[in-house]
C-alpha positions in Angstrom: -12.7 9.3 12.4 -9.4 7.7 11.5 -9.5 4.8 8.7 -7.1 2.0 9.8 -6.1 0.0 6.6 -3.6 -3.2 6.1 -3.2 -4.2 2.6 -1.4 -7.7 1.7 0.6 -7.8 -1.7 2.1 -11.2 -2.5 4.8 -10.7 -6.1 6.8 -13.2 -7.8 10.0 -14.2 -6.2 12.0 -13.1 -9.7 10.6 -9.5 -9.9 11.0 -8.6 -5.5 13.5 -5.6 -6.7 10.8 -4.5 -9.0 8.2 -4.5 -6.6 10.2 -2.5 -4.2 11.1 0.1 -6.3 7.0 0.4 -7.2 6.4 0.6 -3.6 9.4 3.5 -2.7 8.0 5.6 -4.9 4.2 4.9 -3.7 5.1 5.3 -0.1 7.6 8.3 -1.0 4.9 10.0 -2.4 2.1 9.2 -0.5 3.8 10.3 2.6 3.2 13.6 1.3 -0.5 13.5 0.8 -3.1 15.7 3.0 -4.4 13.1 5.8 -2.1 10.2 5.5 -0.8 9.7 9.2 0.8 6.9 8.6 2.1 5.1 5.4 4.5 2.2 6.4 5.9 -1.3 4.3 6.4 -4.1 6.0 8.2 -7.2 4.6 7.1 -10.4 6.2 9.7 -12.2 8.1 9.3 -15.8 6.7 7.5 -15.0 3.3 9.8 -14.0 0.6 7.7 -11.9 -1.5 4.7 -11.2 1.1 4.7 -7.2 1.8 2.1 -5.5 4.0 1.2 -1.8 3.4 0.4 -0.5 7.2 -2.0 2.8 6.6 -3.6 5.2 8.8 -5.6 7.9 7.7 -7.5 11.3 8.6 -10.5 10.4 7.3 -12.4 8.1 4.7 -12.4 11.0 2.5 -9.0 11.9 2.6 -8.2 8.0 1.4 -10.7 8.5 -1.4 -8.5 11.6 -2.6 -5.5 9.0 -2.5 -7.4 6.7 -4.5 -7.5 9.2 -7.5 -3.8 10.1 -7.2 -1.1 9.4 -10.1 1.1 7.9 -7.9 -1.4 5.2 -6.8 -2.5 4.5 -10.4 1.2 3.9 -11.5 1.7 1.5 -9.2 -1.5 -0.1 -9.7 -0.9 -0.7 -12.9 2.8 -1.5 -13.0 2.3 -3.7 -10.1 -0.4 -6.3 -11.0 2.1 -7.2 -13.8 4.3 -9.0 -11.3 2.2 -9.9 -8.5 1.8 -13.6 -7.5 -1.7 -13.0 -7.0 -4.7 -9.8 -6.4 -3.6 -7.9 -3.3 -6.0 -8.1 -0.1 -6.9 -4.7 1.7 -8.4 -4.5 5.0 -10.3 -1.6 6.4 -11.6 -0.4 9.1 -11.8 2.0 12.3 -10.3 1.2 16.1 -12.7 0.5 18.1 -10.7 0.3 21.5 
């Protein structure tokens, strides 16, 4: 079954270009990953700062690989440096 994800990020106003060049290189490479369907960022319309990661994947357990990679941990970790505050990350599966 396909796991349906939205994840909410919300950075500083002063470090946006930073935060866009972390996610780039996230999406770049998660793109590439076994099971990720869809790996989209979305920039809210009337919230500087406010970016939504739009994920679909294959399966829970090809998510849980992501979870491990280096690419995800890098951004992690260069990320929560600069954001406003912790990001929120919704899961779940369509049900219609």
């Amino acid at each position: 079954m396909n796991l349906h994800i939205v994840a909410l990020f919300k950075f500083k106003e002063n470090n946006l270009m930073d935060a866009v060049e972390l996610f780039q290189t996230l999406v770049r490479e998660t793109r590439k990953e076994d099971g990720c369907l869809q790996y989209d960022l979305i920039e809210d319309k009337d919230n500087k700062g406010t970016f939504f990661l739009i994920e679909l994947w294959e399966s829970v357990e090809h998510h849980s690989q992501h979870n491990g990679t280096d690419h995800l941990m890098d951004f992690r970790k260069n990320a929560s440096k600069i954001l406003e505050e912790t990001a929120q990350v919704y899961k779940g599966f369509k049900i219609y």
